[in-house]
C-alpha positions, 0 to 999 in steps of 0.5 A: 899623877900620883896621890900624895898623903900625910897622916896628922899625928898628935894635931901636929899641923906644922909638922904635917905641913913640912912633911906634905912641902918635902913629898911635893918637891920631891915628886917635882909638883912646884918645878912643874906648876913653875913651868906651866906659869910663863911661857917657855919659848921652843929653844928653851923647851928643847935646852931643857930636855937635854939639860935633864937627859943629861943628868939623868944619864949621869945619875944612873952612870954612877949609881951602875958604877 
């Protein structure tokens, strides 16, 4: 896990607070913390997985293009 920071500039509390949301969805913290609050039957574990495998492959295919 990596460590997330935010520097408070000017005691802009509100901004500081939209910077820390964006960085936490960006490093897939909320998606994670979803996840982890229900149970996730086996079937639906291994869907996911491929559905993620899949657009993985799909971003690197057009970012080597």
């Amino acid at each position: 896990m990596k460590e997330i920071q935010v520097k408070v500039l000017d005691n802009d509390l509100e901004k500081a607070m939209r910077i820390l949301k964006k960085k936490i969805q960006n490093d897939g913290l909320f998606k994670r913390l979803k996840l982890k609050k229900s149970y996730e039957k086996p079937s639906e574990f291994k869907r996911r997985k491929q559905r993620e495998a899949l657009r993985r492959q799909r971003i690197t295919a057009s970012k080597n293009r």
